[in-house]
N, C-alpha and C positions, 0 to 999 in steps of 0.2 A: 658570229665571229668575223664573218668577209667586212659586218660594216665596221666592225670597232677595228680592222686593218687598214680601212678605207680612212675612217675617221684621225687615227693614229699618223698617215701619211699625210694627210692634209695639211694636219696640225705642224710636223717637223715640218714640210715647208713651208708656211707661215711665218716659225718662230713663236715670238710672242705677242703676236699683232692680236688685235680684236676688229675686226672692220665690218662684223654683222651687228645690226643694231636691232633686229628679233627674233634670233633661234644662234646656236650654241652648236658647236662641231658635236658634242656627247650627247646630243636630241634632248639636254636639261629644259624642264620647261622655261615658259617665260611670261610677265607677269607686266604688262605693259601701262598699268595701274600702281605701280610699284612709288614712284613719287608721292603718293597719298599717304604712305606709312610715314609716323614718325616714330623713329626708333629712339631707345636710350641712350646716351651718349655716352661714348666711350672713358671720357673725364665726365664724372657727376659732378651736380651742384649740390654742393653740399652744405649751403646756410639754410635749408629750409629748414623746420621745425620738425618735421619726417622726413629721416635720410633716404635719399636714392642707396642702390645697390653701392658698395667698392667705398662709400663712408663710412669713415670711424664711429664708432659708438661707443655706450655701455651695458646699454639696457636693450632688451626687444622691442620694446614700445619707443625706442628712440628709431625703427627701423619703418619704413615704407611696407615691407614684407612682414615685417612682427618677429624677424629672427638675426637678430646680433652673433655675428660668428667668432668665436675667439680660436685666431690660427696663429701657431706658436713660431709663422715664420712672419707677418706682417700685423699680426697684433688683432685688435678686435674691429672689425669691419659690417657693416650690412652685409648680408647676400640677396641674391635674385629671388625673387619669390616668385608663387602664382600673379601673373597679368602682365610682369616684367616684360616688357618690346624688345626683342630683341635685337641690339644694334647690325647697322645695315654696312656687312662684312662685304668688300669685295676682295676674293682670293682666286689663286689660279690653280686651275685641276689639271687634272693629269695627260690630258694633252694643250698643256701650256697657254690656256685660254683661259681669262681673268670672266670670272663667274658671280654674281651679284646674288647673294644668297637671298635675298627677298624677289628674286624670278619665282624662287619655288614658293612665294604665298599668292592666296588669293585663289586656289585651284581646289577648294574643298578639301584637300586634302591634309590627314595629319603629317608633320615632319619628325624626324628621330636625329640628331646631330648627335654622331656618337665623338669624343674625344679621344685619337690615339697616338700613339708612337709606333713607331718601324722597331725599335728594341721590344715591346712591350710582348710579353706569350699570348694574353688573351686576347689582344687585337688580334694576335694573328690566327690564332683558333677561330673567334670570332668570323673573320675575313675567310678564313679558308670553307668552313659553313654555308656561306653566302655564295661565295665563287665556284667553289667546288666539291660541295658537300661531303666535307671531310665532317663526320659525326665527332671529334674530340670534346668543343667546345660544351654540346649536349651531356659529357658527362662530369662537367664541372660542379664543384658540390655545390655552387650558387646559380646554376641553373635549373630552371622550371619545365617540366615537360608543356606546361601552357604556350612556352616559348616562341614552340616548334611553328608558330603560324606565322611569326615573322618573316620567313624566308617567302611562304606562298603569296601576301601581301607583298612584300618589294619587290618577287617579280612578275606577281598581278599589278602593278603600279596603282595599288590603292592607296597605298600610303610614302612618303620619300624617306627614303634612309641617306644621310651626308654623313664622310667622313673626314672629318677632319683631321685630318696629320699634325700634331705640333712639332714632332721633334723624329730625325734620324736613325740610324741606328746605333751614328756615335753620339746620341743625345746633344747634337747639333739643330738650329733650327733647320727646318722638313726643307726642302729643297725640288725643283724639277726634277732632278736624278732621281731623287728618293720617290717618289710618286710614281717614276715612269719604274722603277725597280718593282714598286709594290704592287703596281698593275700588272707587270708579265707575271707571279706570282698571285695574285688575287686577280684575275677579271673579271668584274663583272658592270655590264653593260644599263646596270639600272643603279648604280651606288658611284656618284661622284667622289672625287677623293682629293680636296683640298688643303693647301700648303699653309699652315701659319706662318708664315715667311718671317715677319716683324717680332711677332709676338704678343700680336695685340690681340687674338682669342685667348690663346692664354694667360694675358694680364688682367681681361674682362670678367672669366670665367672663374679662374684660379683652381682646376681639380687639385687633388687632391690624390688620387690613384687612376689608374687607367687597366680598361677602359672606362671613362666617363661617360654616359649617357643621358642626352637632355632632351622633354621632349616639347612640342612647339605646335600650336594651332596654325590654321590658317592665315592668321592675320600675324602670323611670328610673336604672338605672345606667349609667357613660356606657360603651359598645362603640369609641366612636372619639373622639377630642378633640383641636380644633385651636382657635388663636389666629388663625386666617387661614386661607379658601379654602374651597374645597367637597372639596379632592382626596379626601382619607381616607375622608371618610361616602362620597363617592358611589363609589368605588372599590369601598369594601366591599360597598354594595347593591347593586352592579350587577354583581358577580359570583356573587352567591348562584344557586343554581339553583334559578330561581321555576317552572319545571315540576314537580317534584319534589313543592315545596311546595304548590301547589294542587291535588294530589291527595290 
């Protein structure tokens, strides 16, 4: 707690500056290999003959991924599929420090970017789990008791959990405020908590309900990709045999 007061002060006097060029006021790691990645681009090109993700379609086999999505609010689109690079987001976390999401590849480790809102219940069930082990979240009728190993992994730092903020709690985009509110409220000192400020994750991603949960290799390609829900990412993670792996 003393450093995340330590970290929090630094940061408000700062402001918004960035002036470290390898380590982060929230000890996020950092990926100094990070130029090698080439991410999807946030406008696809879409005359190939296999659409990138966020192209119109009709068919699956007109898709990159094999899945044509028909959503009744922008019509029939590709989505992200397995192998999809995840574009390379720089957003600012919750002590006002702009955060290059491809710091966290390249570190063996898996990523979890979960999608949420400040209005949303289950984010905050979710968050309150994590920060303060409020057990509500656990007895959600879509939760898995496999679940439960999430929390010893994010704060064993085997695997990264980010959270992405889109939207406030008057369903405005996420804001400094809103992050530094959700932080006294949810601390915790291993779960970054990033502002869609523009809108451009949630124009890239498009959920669909919240929380959204997507999950990401080391190299930020996507392993599991959903429009809605946590099922998939946590399914996957919490079936891995983490015995195994820690030896």
């Amino acid at each position: 707690m003393i450093r995340v007061l330590y970290i929090l002060i630094i940061s408000l006097l700062i402001g918004e500056s960035n002036d470290y060029a390898d380590h982060y006021f929230g000890l996020w790691p950092f990926n100094p290999n990070k130029e090698q990645i080439t991410g999807s681009s946030i406008i696809p090109d879409c005359t190939q003959d296999k659409k990138e993700a966020l192209c119109e379609c009709s068919l699956n086999k007109d898709c990159q991924s094999g899945n044509c999505f028909s959503s009744p609010r922008v019509g029939r689109y590709c989505l992200q599929g397995e192998g999809t690079i995840f574009p390379e987001f720089i957003l600012q976390d919750q002590f006002r420090e702009q955060v290059n999401l491809y710091d966290f590849a390249g570190h063996g480790k898996l990523i979890l970017i979960e999608l949420s809102t400040a209005w949303c219940r289950p984010c905050k069930e979710l968050a309150d789990w994590f920060s303060n082990d409020v057990p509500t979240i656990t007895e959600n009728r879509n939760w898995k008791k496999e679940y439960n190993i999430l929390k010893e992994l994010v704060s064993n730092n085997e695997i990264y959990f980010i959270n992405i903020m889109l939207q406030d709690s008057y369903k405005d985009p996420a804001s400094s405020e809103s992050l530094e509110d959700w932080f006294q409220m949810y601390s915790d000192e291993n779960i970054p908590i990033l502002a869609d400020r523009d809108g451009a994750v949630l124009n890239w991603l498009r959920p669909t309900g919240y929380p959204t949960v997507i999950l990401l290799n080391d190299k930020m390609e996507v392993v599991q990709f959903s429009i809605r829900g946590w099922h998939e990412a946590f399914n996957y993670v919490s079936q891995l045999d983490w015995q195994k792996k820690s030896k």
